[in-house]
C-alpha positions, 0 to 999 in steps of 0.5 A: 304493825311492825317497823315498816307499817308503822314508818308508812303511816308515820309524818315524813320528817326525822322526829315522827319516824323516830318517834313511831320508831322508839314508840316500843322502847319507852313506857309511860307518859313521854310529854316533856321526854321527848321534842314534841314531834317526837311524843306526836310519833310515840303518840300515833304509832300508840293509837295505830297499834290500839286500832291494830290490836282490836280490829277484827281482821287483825284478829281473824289472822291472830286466831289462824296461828298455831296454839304452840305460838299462840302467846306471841300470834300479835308478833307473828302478825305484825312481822307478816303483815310487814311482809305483805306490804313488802311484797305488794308496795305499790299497790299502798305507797306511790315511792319506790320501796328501796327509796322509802326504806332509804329515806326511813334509814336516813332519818332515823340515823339522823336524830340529834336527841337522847333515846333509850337504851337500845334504841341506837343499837336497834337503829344501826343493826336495823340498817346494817342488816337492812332489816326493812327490805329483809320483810319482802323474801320469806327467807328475810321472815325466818331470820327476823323471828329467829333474831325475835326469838333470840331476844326473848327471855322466855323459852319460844318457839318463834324461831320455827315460826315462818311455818305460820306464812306457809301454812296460812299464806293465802287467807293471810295475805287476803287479811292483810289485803282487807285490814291495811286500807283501813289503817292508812286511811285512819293513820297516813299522814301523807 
């Protein structure tokens, strides 16, 4: 799961988004961290990407990427799941995409708490570029894994990986469509 997934399943308040949001950036033990509701997102966005990572359909589509990006195929899945709830919104989330996404922005931006370096960058690049509308169009894809690519020390080849969703667009869509009630069923809160 990536931003916008992980922000469906999340508690509609400040704290859980943030939470679910920072979940990434902080390792370890966070009790005492962070305000309780925001160790509860860390918490959920921790349990989704477990369930996530061991499902088989998750799976299925992560074996479907080429062996040259096979190392970061969890990455490629996430942002491409992303896509395909974009781009079939209504069919999972019965708020309009752009008021959703508004409200995400909104709350993120919002935090009153210390948070890791760098998470307040990450949040004003994010809504800045609009990062969460940006999943819908495959030209928005390519420039998230280019940006991906460009974050990542080693040398990669996510920068080309758009090719992933052209290649496998159907059976991936359909993976997508079998795996994401099953994720809002055990992780929406709302």
């Amino acid at each position: 799961m990536n931003y916008l997934a992980h922000m469906v399943c999340s508690e509609d308040s400040p704290a859980s988004m943030l939470g679910n949001f920072i979940a990434d950036f902080v390792k370890g033990n966070v009790e005492g961290r962070f305000p309780r509701e925001v160790v509860e997102g860390i918490r959920h966005h921790r349990k989704a990407d477990c369930f996530t990572d061991s499902h088989a359909v998750f799976d299925a589509s992560r074996r479907l990427i080429s062996s040259s990006r096979r190392r970061y195929a969890g990455v490629i899945i996430d942002v491409l799941y992303d896509h395909f709830l974009t781009i079939s919104w209504d069919r999972y989330c019965s708020i309009g995409l752009d008021a959703f996404v508004g409200r995400v922005y909104e709350n993120l931006g919002s935090h009153q708490i210390s948070v890791p370096h760098p998470v307040p960058m990450v949040i004003e690049k994010m809504v800045r570029e609009d990062w969460l509308r940006r999943y819908g169009t495959v030209e928005g894809i390519d420039r998230t894994f280019r940006r991906i690519s460009g974050r990542l020390r080693r040398e990669n080849t996510l920068n080309t990986a758009v090719e992933e969703l052209e290649r496998n667009y159907v059976l991936l869509q359909d993976h997508f469509h079998c795996f994401f009630p099953q994720l809002l069923a055990r992780f929406r809160t709302r």
